[in-house]
N, C-alpha and C positions, 0 to 999 in steps of 0.2 A: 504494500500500500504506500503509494507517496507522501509524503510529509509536506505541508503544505504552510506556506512560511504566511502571515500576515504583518500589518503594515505594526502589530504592539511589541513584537519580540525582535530578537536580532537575529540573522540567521546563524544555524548551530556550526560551532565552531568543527574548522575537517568535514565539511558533508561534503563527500565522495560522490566524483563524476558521472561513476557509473549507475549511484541510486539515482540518478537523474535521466538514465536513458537519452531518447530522440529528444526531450525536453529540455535543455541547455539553463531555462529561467524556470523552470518550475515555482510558479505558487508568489515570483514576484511579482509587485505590484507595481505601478508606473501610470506618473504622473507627466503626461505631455502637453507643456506650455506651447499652444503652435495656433497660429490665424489663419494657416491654409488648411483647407479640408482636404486636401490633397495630397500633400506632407507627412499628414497625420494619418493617411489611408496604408501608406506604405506603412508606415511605421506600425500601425494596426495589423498589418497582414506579417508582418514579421514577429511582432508580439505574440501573435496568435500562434503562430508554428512553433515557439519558442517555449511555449504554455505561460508565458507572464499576461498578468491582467493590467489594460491599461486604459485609463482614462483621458479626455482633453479638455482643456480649458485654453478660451479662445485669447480672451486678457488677461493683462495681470491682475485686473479684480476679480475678476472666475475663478484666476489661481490661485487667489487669497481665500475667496471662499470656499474654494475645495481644501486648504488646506487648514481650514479651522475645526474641520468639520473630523478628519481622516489625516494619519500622515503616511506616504506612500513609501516603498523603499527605493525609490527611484522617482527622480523627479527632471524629466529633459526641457528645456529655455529656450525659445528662440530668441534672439536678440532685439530684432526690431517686432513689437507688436503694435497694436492700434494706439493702446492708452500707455507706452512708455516703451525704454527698455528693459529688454532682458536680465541688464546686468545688475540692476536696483533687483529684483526679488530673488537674483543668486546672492547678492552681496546680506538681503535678508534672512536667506536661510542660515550662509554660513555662520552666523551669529546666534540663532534661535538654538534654543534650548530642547526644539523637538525638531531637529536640524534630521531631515532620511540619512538612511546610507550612504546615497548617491545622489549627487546634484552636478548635469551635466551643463555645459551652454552648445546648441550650434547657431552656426548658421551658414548660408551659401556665399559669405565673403568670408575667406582665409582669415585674411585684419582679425576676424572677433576670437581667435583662440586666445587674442592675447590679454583682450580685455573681461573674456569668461574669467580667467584663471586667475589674473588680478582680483577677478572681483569675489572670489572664493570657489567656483568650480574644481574638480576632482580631474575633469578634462573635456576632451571639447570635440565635438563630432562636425565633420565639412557635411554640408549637404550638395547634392542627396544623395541623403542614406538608403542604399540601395545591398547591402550585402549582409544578409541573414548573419554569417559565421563572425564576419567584423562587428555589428551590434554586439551580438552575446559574448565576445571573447572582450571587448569593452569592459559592458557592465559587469562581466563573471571577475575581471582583474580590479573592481574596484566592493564589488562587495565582501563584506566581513563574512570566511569563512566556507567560499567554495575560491578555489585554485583555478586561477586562468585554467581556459583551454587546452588539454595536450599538445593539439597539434596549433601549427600558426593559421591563424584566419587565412592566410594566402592559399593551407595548401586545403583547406576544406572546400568539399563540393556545396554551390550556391546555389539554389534553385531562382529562378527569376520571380522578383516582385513587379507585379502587376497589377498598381491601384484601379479602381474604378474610375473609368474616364467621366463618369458621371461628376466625381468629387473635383476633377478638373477643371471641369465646365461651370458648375458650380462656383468655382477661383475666378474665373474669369469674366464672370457674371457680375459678379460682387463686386472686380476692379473695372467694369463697364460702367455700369451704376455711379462708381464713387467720380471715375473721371467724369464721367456726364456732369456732378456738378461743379464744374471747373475747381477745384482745390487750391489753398491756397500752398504757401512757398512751401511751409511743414507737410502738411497734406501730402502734396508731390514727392517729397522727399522720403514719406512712408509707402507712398503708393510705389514708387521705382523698386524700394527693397522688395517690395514684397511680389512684385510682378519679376524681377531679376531671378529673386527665389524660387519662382514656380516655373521659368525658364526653364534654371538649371534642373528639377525633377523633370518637366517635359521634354528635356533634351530638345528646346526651341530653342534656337541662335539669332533667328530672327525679331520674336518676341523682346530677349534680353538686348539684341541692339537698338530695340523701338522704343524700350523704358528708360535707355541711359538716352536719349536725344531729345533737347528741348523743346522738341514739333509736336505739339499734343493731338494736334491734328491727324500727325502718320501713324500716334499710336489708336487713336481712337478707330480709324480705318481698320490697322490689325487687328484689332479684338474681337471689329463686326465681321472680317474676315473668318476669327477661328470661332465664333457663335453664330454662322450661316445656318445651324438646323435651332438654334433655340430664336422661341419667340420674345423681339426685341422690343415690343412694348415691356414686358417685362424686365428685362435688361436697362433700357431707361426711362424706368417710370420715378426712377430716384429710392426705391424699395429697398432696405435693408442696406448696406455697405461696407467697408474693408475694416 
């Protein structure tokens, strides 16, 4: 029978690889700070195969409320969210008294490993996170009490992750929306991170070169380009947003 770890105990110190079989995370829990549904999908489909349970919170006030509430043994940051950064509710945990296991920062600009780490993270993941064995051998070297991975994440077999294009579309929906109502200087400068970020998981080149150029016009074009099958009243009715 598995042992099945929750977010009040610490994991048992020596629990052996092997009691853990195809399950790598067994029974951990995970807390995902991330504004893309997309992001979060992968990571959801990697979670799942890994047996960890995991939650999201889309701000950093979700985050806070999830974590009044529950403390998780893993808690992953995106750096740029809606209502702040990142690096204010890493630099919160590391202080707290009911501080997880694990509190990691990423994000899809290299730059922020340096400011997670600064700001109390354990370490720092690039996005996107695309590599089942790379997660788990991560979190397995930072939690108390299972032993990295034997083998190196390079030499383990990866199955591909495959979000839902749905939770995509979904991304892009929401940064249609937000651009529709012309944003101002800050505004822009959340929208680019977060439209760069869901580039780099959509392996879009073109997308990421239309966020960094200051033509809101050529990106707004793209967007109605990649939401040709969703309905654009919807899109910009100004409904919900990033």
């Amino acid at each position: 029978m598995p042992i099945l770890l929750n977010s009040d105990t610490p994991l048992p110190s020596g629990f052996p690889l092997a009691n853990l079989g195809d399950l790598p995370l067994q029974g951990v829990t995970i807390l995902v700070v991330e504004d893309s549904r997309y992001a979060c999908e992968a990571l959801r489909l990697i979670s799942q195969r890994a047996g960890a349970r995991l939650r999201r919170a889309e701000t950093l006030a979700a985050a806070r409320a999830h974590l009044r509430v529950y403390r998780p043994d893993v808690v992953i940051v995106d750096l740029g969210l809606p209502d702040g950064r990142g690096e204010a509710l890493i630099a919160e945990l590391a202080l707290s008294q009911q501080r997880p296991h694990v509190v990691l920062g990423t994000s899809g600009n290299p730059a922020g490993r340096t400011s997670a780490l600064a700001a109390g993270a354990e370490d720092f993941m690039d996005k996107p996170v695309e590599s089942f064995a790379r997660f788990c051998a991560t979190l397995r070297a930072h939690l108390p009490g299972l032993a990295p991975l034997q083998q190196a994440a390079s030499e383990v077999e990866d199955t591909a992750i495959n979000p839902d294009p749905l939770a995509l579309q979904d991304d892009l929906i929401r940064a249609a929306a937000a651009l529709s109502r012309d944003p101002d200087a800050a505004g822009r400068r959340y929208l680019t991170g977060f439209l760069v970020g869901l580039a780099h998981h959509a392996h879009d080149v073109d997308l990421a070169d239309a966020a960094n150029q200051p033509d809101l016009e050529s990106l707004r074009l793209l967007l109605n380009a990649r939401l040709t099958t969703v309905d654009q009243t919807a899109v910009f009715s100004g409904k919900g947003g990033v």
